[in-house]
C-alpha distance (Angstrom), angle and dihedral (degrees) to the residues before:
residue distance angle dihedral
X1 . . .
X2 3.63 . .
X3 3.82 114.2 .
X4 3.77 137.1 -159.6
X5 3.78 116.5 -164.2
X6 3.67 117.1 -171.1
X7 3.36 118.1 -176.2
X8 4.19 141.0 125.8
X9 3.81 97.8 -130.6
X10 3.46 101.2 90.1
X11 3.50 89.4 -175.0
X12 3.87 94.9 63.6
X13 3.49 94.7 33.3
X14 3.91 90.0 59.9
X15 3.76 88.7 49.3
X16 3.74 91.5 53.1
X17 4.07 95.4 45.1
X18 3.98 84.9 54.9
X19 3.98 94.8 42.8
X20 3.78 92.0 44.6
X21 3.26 98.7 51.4
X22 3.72 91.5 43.3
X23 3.22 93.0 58.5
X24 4.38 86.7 55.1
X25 3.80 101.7 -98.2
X26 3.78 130.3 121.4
X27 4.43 108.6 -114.5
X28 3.43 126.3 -172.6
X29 4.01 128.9 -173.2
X30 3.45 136.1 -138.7
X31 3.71 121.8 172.9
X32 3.97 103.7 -156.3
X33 3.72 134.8 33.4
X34 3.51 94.3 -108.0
X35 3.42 100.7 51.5
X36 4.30 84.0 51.1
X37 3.67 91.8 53.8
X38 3.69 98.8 54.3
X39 3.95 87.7 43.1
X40 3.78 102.4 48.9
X41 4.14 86.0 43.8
X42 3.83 93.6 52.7
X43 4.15 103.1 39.8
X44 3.45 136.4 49.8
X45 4.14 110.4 -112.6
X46 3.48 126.7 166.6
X47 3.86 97.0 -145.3
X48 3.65 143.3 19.3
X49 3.50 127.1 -141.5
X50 3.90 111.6 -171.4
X51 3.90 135.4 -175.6
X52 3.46 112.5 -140.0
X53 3.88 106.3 -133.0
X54 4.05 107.9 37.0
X55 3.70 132.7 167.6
X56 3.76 119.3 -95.9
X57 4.22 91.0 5.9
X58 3.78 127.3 28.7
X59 3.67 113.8 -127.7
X60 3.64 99.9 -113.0
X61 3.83 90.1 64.7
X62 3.67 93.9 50.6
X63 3.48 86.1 63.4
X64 3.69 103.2 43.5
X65 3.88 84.5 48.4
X66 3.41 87.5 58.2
X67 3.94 98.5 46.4
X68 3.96 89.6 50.0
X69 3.76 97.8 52.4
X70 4.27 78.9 49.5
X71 3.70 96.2 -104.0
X72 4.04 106.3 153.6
X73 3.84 90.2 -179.8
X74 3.98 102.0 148.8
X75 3.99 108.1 -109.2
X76 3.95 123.3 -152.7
X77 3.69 110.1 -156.3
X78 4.02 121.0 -142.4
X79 3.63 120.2 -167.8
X80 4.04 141.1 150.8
X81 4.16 74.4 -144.3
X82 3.75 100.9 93.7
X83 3.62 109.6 152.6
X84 4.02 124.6 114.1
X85 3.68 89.2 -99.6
X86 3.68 99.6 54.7
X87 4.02 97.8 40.8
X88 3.94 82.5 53.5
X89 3.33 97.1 48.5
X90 3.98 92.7 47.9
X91 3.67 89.8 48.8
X92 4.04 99.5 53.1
X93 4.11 81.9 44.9
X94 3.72 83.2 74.7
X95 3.91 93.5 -90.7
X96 3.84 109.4 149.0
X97 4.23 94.9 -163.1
X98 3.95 131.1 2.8
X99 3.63 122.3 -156.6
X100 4.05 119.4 -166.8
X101 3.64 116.7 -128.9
X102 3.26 118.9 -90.6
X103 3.77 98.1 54.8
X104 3.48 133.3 152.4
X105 3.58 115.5 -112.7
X106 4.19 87.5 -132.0
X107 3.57 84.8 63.2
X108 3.94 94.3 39.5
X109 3.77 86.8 47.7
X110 3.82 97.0 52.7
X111 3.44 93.2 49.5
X112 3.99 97.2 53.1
X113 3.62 85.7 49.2
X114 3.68 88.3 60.0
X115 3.68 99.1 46.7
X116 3.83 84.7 51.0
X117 3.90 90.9 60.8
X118 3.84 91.6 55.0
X119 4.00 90.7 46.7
X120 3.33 98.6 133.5
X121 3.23 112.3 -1.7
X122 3.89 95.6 -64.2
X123 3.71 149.5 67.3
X124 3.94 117.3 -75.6
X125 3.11 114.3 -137.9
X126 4.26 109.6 -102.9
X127 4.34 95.5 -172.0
X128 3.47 137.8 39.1
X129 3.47 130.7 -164.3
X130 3.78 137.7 -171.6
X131 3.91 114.8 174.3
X132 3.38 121.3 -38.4
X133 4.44 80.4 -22.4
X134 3.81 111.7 107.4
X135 4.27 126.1 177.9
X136 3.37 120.1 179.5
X137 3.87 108.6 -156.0
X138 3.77 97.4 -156.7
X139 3.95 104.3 56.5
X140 3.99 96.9 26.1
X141 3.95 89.7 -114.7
X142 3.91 116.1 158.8
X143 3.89 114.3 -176.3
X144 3.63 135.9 168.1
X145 3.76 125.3 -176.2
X146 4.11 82.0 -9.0
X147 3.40 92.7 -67.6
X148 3.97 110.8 109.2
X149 3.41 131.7 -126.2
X150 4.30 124.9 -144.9
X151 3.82 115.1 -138.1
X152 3.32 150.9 -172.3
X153 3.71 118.1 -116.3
X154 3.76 89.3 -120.3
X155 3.68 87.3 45.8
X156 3.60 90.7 53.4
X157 3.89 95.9 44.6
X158 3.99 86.9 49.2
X159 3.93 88.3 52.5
X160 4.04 103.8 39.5
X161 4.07 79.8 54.6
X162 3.69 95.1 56.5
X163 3.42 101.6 39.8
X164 3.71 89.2 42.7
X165 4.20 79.9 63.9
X166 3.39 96.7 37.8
X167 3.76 114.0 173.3
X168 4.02 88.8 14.9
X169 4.01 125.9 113.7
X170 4.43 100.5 -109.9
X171 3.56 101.5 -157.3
X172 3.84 117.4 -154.7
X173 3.94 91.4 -107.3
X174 3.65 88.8 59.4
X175 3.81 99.7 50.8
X176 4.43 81.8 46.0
X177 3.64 94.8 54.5
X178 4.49 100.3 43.6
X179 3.69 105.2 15.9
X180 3.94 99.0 41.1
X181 3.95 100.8 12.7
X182 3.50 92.8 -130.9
X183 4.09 117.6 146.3
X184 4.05 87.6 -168.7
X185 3.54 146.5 55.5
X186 3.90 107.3 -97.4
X187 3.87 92.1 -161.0
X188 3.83 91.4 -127.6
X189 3.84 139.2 107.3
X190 4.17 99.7 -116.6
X191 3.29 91.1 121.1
X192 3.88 91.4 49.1
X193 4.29 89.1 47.5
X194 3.75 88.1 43.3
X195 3.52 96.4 49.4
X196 3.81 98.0 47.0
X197 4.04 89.5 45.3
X198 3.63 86.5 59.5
X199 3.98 105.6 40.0
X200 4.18 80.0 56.6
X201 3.43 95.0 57.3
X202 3.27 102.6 42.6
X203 4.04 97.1 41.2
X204 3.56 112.7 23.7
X205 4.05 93.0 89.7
X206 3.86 95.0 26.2
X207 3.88 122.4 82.9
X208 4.02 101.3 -129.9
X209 3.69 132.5 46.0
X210 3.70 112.1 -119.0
X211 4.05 92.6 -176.3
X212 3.18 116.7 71.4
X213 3.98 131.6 -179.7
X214 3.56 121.7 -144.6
X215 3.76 109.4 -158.3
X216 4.10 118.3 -114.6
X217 4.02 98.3 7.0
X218 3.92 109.4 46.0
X219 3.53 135.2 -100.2
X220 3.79 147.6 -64.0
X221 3.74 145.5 -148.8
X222 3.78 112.2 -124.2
X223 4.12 124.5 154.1
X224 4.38 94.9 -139.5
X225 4.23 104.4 -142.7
């Protein structure tokens, strides 16, 4: 999922970026309500997660922004304000979960997975599977022909995206921009080293490539029969 984070604690946000994306989702930061606003508005993110009390715009009118310009992007409330009162009243602001601070990220985690599933109305999809290749998204499981496979968290960000667009042309821009967040060319061969670490681990022992390469645009996911 893609994620946007806004929140003033740079501290905490940093330590949600890392865990986020550890965890094979897509985070973005901003550090001030205004900032948020203009960034949930102009991209596409599957989840909010919003601090309460921000610099230049509190949290509960970034989300009430959002829900009068008809943006239905689930929003997870954080706040040190945990009573009845205040969860209510961040919940009929057009919050769709609040979480008191402290939390533990499991619990944090869980419930952004949840709000993910009701993106839009409908059911994400939580497993992908290409030939005899199955990921499941929510408990980090990679198997092929039942046996499973140990990755990376890059490695497993790399492969949820192409099997996500299975039997589509990835170009290297795309796997930049969602499976290393970068909006420019770093001039180096990751992709290249991430790409052959994961075609070996998910071939060598198996009798088929799944991976394929398609010279001068990318590469795509596609089980051969």
């Amino acid at each position: 999922m893609r994620i946007l984070i806004i929140e003033d604690d740079r501290e905490a946000a940093a330590y949600l970026v890392k865990a986020l994306r550890e965890a094979g989702h897509v985070a973005d930061h901003a550090a001030d309500g205004e900032t948020g606003f203009h960034m949930a508005d102009s991209r596409s993110y599957d989840v909010l997660i919003v601090d309460r009390m921000l610099p230049e715009r509190d949290g509960l009118s970034v989300i009430s922004g959002l829900r009068e310009k008809g943006d239905g992007t689930p929003a997870l409330i954080l706040s040190a304000l945990g009573q009845v009162d205040d969860r209510v009243t961040g919940l009929r602001a057009g919050g769709d979960d609040y979480l008191a601070k402290p939390f533990a990220f499991s619990e944090l985690l869980a419930r952004v997975e949840v709000l993910g599933r009701r993106r839009g109305g409908k059911d994400v999809e939580t497993s992908y599977r290409v030939g005899d290749l199955e990921l499941d998204r929510l408990s980090h499981e990679v198997r092929r022909s039942g046996k499973t496979i140990i990755l990376q968290p890059r490695e497993f960000r790399l492969l949820e995206y192409l099997m996500k667009h299975a039997n589509q042309v990835v170009t290297r821009t795309m796997l930049l921009e969602n499976v290393w967040d970068y909006h420019f060319d770093p001039q180096t061969n990751v992709i290249d080293v991430h790409i052959s670490r994961l075609r070996s681990k998910i071939e060598r022992d198996f009798g088929s490539s799944l991976l394929h390469t398609v010279r001068g645009s990318g590469y795509i996911m596609r089980s051969v029969e």
